[in-house]
Backbone as CSV, one residue per row, in Angstrom:
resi,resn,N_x,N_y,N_z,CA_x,CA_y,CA_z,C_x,C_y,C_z
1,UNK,18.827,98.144,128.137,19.566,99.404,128.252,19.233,100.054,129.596
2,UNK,20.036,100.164,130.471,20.162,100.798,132.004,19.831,102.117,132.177
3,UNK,19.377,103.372,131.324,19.642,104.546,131.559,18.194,104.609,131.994
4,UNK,18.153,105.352,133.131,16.945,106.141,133.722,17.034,107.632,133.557
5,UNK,15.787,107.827,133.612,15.876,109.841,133.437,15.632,110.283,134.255
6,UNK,16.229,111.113,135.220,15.557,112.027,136.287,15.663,113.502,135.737
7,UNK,14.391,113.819,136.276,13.668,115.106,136.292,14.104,116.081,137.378
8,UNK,14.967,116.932,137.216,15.456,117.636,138.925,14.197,118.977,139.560
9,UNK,13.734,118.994,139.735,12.442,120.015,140.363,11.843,120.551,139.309
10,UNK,11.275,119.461,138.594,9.736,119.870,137.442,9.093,120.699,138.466
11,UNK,8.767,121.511,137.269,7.245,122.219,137.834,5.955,122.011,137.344
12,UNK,5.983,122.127,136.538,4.860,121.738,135.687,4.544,120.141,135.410
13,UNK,3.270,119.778,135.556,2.667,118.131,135.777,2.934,117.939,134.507
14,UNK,2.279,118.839,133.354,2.169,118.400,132.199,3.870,118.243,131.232
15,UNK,4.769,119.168,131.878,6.156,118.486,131.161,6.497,117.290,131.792
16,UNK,6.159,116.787,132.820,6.415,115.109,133.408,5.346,114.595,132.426
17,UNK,4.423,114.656,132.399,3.415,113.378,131.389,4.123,113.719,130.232
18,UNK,4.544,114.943,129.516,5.437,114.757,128.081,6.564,113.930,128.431
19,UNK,7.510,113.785,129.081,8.197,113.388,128.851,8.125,111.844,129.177
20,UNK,7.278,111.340,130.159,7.064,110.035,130.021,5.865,109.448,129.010
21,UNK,5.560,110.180,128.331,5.608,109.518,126.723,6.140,109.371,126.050
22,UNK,7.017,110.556,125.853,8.530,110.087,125.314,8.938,109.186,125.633
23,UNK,9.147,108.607,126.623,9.898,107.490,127.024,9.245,105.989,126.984
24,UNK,7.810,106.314,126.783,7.073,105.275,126.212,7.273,104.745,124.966
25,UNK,7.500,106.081,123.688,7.437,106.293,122.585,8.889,105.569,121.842
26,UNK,10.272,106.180,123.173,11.222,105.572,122.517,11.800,104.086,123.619
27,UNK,11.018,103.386,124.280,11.662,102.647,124.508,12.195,102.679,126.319
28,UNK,11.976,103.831,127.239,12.435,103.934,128.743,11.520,103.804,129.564
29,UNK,12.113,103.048,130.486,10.802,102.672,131.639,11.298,103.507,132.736
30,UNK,12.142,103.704,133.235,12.647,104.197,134.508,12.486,105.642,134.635
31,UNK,12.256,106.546,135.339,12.243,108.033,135.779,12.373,108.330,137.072
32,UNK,13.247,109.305,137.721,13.384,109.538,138.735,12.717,111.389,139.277
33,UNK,12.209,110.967,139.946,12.015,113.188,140.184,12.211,113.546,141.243
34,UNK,12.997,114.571,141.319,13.247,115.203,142.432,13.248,116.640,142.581
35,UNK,12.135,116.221,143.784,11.450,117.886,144.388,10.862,117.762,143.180
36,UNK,9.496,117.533,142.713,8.504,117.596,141.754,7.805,118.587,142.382
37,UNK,7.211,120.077,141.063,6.472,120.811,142.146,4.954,120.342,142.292
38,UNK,4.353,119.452,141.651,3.336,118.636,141.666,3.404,116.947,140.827
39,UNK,2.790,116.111,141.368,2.961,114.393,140.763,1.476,114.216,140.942
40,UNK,0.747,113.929,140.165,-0.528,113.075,140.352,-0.907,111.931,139.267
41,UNK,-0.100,110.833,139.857,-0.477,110.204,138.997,-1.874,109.902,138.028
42,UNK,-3.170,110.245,138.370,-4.323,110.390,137.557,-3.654,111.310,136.535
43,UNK,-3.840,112.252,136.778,-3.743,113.151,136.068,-2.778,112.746,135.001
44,UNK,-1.347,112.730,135.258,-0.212,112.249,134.616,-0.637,111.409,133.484
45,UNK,-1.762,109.997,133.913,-1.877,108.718,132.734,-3.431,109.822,132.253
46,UNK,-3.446,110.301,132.069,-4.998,110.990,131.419,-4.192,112.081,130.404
47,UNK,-3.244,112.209,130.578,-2.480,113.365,129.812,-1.833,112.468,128.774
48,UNK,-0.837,111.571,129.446,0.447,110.738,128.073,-0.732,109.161,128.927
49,UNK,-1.194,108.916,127.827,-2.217,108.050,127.910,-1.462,106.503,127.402
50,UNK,-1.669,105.049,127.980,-1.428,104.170,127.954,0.184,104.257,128.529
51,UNK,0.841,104.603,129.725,2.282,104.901,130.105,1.783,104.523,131.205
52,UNK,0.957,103.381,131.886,1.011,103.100,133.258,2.285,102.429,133.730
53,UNK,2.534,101.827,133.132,3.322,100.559,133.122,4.536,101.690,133.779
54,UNK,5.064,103.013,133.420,5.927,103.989,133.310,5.559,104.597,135.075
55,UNK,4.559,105.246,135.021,4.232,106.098,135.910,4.034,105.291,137.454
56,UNK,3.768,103.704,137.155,4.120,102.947,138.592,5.552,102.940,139.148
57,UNK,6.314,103.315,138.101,7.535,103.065,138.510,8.533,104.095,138.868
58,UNK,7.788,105.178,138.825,8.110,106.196,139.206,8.711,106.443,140.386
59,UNK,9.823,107.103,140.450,10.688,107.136,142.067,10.588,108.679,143.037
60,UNK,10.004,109.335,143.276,10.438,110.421,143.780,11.388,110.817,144.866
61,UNK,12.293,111.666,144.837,13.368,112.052,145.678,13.071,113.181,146.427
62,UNK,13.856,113.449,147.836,13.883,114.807,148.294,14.887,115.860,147.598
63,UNK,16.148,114.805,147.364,17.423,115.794,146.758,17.863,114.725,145.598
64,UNK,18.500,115.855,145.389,19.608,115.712,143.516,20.321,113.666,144.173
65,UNK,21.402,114.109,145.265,22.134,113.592,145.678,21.758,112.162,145.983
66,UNK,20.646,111.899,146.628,19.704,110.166,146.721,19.661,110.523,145.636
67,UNK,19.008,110.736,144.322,18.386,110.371,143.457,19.224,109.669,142.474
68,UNK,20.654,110.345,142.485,21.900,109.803,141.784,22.792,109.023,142.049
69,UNK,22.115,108.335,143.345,23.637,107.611,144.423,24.038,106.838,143.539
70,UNK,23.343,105.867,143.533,23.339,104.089,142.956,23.894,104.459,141.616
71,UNK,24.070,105.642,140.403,24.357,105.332,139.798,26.057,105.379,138.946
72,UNK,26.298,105.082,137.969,27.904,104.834,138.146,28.668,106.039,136.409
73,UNK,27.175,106.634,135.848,27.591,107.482,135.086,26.249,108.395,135.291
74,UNK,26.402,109.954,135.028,25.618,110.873,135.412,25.623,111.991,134.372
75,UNK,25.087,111.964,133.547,24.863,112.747,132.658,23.512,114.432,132.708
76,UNK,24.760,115.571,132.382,23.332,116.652,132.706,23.341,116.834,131.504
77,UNK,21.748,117.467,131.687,21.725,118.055,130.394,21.754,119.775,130.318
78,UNK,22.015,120.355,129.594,21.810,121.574,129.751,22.680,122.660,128.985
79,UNK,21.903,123.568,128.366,22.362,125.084,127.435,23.172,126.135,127.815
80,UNK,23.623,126.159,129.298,24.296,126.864,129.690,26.125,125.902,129.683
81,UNK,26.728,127.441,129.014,28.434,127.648,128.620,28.451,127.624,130.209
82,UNK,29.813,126.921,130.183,30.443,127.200,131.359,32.168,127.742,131.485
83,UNK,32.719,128.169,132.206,34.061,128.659,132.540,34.849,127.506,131.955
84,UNK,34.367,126.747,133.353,35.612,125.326,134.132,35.168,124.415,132.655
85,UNK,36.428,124.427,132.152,37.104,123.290,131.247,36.041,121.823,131.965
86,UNK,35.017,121.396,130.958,34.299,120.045,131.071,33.997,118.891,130.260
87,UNK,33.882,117.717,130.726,33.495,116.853,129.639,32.271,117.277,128.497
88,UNK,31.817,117.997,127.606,31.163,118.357,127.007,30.938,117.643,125.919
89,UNK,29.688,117.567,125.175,29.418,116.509,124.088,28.018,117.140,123.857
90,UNK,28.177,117.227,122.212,26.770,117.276,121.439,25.453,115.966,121.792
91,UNK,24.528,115.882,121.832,23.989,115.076,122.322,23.886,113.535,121.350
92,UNK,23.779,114.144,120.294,24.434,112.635,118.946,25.477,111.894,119.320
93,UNK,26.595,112.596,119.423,27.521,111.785,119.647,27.345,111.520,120.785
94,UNK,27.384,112.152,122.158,27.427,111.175,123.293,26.067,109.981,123.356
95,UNK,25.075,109.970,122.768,24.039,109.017,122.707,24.988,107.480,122.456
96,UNK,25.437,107.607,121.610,26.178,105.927,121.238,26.963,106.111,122.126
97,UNK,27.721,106.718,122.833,28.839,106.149,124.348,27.576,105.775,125.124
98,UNK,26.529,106.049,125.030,25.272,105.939,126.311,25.055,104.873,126.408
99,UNK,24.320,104.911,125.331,24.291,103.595,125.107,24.950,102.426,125.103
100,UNK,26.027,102.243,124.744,27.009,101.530,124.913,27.128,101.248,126.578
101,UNK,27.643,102.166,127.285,28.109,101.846,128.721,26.588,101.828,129.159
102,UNK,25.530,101.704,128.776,24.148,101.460,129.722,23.672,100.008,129.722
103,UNK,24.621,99.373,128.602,24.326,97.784,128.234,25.092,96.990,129.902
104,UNK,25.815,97.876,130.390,26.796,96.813,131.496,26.800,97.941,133.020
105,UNK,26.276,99.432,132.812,26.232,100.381,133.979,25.069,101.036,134.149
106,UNK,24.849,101.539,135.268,23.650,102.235,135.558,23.896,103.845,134.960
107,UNK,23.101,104.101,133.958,23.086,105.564,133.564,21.699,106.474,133.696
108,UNK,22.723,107.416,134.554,21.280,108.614,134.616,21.260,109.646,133.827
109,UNK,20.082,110.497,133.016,20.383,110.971,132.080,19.515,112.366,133.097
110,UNK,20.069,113.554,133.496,19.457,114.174,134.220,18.878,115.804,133.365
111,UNK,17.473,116.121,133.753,17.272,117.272,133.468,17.151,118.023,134.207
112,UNK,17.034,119.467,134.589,16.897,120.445,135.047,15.408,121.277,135.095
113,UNK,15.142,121.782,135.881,13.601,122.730,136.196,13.509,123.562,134.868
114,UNK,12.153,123.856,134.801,11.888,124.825,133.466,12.598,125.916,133.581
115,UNK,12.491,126.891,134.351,13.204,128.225,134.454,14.209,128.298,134.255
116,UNK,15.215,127.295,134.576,16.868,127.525,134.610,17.617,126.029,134.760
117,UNK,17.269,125.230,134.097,17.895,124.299,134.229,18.598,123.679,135.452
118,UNK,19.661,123.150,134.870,20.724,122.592,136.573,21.483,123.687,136.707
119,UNK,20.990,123.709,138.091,22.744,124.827,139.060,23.712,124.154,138.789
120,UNK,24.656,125.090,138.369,26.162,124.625,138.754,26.794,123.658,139.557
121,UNK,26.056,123.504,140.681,26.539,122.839,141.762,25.747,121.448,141.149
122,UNK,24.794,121.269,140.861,24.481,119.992,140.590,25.405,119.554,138.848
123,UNK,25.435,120.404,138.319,26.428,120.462,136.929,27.498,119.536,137.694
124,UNK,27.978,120.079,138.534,29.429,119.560,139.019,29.151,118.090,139.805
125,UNK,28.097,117.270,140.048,28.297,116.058,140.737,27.992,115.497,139.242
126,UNK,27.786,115.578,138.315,27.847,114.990,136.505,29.067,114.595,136.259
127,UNK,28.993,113.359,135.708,30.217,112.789,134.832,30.723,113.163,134.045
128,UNK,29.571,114.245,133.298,29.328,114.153,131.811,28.326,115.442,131.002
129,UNK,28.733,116.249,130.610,27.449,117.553,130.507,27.333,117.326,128.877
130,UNK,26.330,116.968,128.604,25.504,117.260,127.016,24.406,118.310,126.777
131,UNK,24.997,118.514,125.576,24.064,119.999,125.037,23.313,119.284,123.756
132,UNK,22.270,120.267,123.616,21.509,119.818,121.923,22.024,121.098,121.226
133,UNK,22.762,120.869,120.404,23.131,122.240,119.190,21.666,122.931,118.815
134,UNK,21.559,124.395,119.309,20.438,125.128,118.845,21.336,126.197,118.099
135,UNK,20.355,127.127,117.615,20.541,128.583,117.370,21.148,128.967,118.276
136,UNK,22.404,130.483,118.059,23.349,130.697,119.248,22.314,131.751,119.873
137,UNK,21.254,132.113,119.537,20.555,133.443,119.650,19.117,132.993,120.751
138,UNK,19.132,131.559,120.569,17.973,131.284,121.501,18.192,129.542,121.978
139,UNK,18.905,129.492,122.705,19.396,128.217,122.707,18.897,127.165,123.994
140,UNK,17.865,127.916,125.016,17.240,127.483,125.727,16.208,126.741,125.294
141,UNK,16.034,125.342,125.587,14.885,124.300,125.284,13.735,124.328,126.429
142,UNK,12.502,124.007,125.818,11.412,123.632,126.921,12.219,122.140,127.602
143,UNK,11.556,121.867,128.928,12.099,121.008,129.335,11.579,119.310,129.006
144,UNK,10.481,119.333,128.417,9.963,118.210,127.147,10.525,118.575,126.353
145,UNK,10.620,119.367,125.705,11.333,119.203,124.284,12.774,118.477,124.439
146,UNK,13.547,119.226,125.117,14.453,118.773,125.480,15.020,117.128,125.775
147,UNK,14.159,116.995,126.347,13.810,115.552,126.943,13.549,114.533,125.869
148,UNK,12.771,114.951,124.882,12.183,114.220,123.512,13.068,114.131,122.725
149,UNK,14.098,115.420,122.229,14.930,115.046,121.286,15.938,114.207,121.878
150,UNK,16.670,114.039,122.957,17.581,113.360,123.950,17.221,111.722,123.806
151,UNK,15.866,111.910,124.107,15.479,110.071,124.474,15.112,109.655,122.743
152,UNK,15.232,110.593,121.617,15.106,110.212,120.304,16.378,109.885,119.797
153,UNK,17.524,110.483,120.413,18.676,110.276,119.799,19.773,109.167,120.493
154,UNK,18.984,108.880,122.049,19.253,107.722,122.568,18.726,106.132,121.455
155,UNK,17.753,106.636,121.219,16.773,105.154,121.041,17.273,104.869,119.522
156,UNK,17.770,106.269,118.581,18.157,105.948,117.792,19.608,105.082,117.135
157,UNK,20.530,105.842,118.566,21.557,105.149,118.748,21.896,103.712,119.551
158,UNK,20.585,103.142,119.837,20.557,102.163,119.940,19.697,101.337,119.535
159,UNK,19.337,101.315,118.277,18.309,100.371,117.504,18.355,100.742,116.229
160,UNK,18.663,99.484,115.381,18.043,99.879,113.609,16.853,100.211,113.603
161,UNK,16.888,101.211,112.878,15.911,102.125,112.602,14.771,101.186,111.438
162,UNK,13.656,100.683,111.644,12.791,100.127,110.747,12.930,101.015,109.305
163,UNK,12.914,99.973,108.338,12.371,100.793,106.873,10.819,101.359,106.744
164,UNK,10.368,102.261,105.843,9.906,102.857,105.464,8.780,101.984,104.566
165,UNK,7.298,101.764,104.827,7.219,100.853,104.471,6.923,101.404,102.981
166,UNK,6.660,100.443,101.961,6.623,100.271,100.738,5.303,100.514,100.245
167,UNK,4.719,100.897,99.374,3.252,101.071,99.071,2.833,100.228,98.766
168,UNK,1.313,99.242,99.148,1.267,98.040,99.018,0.989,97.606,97.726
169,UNK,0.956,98.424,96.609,0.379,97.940,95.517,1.836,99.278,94.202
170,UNK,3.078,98.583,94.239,4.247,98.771,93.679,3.913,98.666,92.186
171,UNK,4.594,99.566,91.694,4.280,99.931,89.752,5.757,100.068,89.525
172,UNK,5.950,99.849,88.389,7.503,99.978,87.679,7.135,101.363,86.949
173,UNK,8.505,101.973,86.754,8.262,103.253,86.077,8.195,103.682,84.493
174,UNK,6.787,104.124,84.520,6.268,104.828,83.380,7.102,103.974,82.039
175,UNK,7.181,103.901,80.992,7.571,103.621,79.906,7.861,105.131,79.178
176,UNK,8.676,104.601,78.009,8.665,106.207,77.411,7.113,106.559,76.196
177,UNK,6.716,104.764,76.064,5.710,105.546,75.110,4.894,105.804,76.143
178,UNK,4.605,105.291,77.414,3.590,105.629,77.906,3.557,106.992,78.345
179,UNK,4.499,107.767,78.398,4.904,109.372,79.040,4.071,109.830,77.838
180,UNK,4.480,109.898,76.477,4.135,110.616,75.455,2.617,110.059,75.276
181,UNK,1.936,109.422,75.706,0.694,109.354,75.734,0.032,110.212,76.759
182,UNK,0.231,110.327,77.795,0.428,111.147,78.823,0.151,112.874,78.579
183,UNK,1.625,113.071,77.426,1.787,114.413,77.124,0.740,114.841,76.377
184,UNK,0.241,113.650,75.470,-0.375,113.628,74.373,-2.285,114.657,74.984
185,UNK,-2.186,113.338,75.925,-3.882,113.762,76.544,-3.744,115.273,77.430
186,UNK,-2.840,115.103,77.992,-2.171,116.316,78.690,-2.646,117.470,77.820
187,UNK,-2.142,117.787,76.913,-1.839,118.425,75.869,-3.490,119.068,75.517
188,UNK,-4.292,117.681,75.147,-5.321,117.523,74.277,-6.295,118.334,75.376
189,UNK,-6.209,117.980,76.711,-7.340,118.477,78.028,-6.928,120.257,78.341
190,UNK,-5.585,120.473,77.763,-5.713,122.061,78.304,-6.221,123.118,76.938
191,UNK,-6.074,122.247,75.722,-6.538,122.721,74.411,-7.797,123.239,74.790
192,UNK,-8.382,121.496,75.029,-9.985,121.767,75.414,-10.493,123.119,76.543
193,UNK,-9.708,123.284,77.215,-10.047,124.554,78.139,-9.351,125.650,78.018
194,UNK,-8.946,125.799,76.997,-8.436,127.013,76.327,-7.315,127.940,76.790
195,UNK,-6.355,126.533,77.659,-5.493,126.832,78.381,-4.647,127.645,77.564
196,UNK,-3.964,127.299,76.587,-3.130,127.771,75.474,-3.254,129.358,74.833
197,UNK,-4.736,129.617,75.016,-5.008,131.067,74.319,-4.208,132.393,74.512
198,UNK,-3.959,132.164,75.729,-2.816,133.334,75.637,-1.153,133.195,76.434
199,UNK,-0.737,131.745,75.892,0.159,131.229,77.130,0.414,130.431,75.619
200,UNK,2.108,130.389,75.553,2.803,129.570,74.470,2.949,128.107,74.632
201,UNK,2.554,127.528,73.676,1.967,125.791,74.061,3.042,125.562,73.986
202,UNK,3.715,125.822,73.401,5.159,124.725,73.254,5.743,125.119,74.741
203,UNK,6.084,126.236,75.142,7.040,126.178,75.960,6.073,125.499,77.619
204,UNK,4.665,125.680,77.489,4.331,125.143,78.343,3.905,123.396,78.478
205,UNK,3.967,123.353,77.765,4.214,121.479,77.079,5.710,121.037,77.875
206,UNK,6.843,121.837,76.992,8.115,121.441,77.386,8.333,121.627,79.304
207,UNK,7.480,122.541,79.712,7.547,122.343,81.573,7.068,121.650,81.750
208,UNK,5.772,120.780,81.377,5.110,119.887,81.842,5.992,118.445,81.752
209,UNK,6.474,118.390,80.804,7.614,117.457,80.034,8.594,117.059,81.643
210,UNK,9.233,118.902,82.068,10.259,118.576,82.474,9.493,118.160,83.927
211,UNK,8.435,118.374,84.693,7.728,118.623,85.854,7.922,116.682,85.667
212,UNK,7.382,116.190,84.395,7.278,114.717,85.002,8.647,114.154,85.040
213,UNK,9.557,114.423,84.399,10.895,113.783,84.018,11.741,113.848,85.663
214,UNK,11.690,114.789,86.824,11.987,114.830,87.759,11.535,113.516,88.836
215,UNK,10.377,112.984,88.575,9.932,111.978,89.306,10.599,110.617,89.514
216,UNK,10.820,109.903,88.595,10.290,109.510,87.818,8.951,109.032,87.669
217,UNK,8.015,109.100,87.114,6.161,108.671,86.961,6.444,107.571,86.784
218,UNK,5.529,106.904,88.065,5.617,105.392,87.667,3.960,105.133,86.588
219,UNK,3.486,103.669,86.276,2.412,103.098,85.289,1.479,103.297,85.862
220,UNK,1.084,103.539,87.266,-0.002,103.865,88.039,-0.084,105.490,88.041
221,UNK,0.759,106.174,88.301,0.849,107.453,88.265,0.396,108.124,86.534
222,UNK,0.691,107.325,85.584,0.770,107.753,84.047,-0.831,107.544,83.456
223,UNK,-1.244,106.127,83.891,-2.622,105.917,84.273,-3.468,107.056,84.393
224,UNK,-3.495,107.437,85.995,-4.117,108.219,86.604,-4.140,109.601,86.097
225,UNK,-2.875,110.168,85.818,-3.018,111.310,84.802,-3.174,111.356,83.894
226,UNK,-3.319,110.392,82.852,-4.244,110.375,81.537,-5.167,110.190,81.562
227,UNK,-5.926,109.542,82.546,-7.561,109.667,83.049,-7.772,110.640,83.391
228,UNK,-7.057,111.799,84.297,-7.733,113.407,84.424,-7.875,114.060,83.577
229,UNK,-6.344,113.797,82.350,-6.942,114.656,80.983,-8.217,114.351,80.269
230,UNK,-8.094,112.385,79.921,-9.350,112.181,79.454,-11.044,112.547,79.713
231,UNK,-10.672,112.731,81.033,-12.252,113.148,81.794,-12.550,114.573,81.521
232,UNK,-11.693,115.490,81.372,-11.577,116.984,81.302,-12.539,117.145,79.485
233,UNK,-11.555,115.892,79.007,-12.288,116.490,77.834,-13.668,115.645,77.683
234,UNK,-13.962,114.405,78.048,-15.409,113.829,77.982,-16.116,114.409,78.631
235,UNK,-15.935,115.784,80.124,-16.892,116.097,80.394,-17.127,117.411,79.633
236,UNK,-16.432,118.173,78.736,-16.505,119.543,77.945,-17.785,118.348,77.404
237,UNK,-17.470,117.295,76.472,-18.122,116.968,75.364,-19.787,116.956,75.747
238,UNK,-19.472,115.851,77.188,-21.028,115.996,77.305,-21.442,116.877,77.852
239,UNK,-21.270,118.361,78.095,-21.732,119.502,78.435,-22.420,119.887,77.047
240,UNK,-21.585,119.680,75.732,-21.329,120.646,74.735,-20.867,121.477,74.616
241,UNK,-19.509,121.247,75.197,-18.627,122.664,75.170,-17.466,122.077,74.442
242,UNK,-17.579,121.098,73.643,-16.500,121.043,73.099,-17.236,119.802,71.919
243,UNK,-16.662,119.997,70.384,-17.213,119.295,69.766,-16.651,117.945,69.251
């Protein structure tokens, strides 16, 4: 995937090391900066740690204009409405056109300085202006943040997303006698602590009822909570607090 990110006059060292972890994180090697108000690379790999491989490859520019020559789509990013009628796009959806045309073109995905993003004038050498849908009341992003959700919704739109892994030791769910054994000890451990004395057993039985029925409780889970009731009441016994 072809897309590089340039940074247009960072100021801050530490939003360049965020964001080239990000780009570690989802998958981008390339970054361009221009007019950085500081670069040190030490510093940079001591901050977003194991991103050398990233930060050698780093390009710095004097202007907007070198930094974007070579490439053949130009994407800004940025929160500011404009007048002039523009290509505009939520950043979801334009991610899969990105992707797509980055498999066969050079794409730059450009950000703007902390204070104020891109000028207008650099707005206007863009192919392409994408926004991230915020709140209408505060809709300005840090310029990592920014950067993170962008290169998350790139990487997402271009890669199956791994499953979720599975817990390594899988139970089938609960049985029904095994629930009512469950309720049973349940039941028997709040007796023992005199949960009931001024609180109606039935109706608090029937929440407990409904609290597991939402799950479903699997045989490991039904287990484990009939061993907390059971213990509740073997340890009253061997106290002698319960006969």
């Amino acid at each position: 995937m072809r897309i590089t990110v340039v940074l247009h006059s960072p100021q801050n060292l530490i939003n360049i090391a965020v964001v080239i972890r990000a780009m570690k994180n989802f998958g981008f090697r390339d970054l361009r900066l221009v007019s950085p108000g500081e670069f040190d690379i030490r510093r940079i790999e001591g901050i977003a740690h194991k991103t050398g491989d990233i930060v050698e490859r780093v390009k710095v520019f004097d202007d907007f204009d070198s930094a974007v020559a070579d490439f053949t789509m130009v994407v800004g990013l940025t929160a500011r409405g404009r007048t002039v009628r523009r290509n505009v796009q939520f950043v979801e959806e334009a991610a899969k056109e990105l992707v797509a045309l980055g498999e066969s073109e050079k794409v730059a995905v450009v950000f703007g300085r902390e204070d104020d993003g891109l000028a207008n004038r650099d707005l206007d050498r863009c192919h392409r202006i994408v926004t991230i849908p915020t709140t209408q009341d505060h809709s300005s992003m840090n310029l990592a943040q920014a950067a993170t959700v962008t290169l998350y919704e790139l990487f997402k739109a271009g890669h199956v997303l791994p499953e979720m892994k599975r817990p390594r030791r899988d139970a089938p769910p609960a049985t029904r006698e095994q629930l009512e054994l469950l309720f049973r000890d349940a039941e028997a451990a709040l007796r023992a602590v005199e949960f009931f004395k001024s609180r109606n057993e039935e109706a608090i039985m029937r929440t407990v009822r409904e609290v597991a029925h939402r799950g479903p409780i699997d045989e490991r889970e039904a287990r484990l909570l009939r061993a907390m009731s059971l213990e509740v009441i073997h340890f009253l016994e061997r106290k002698g607090l319960r006969s």
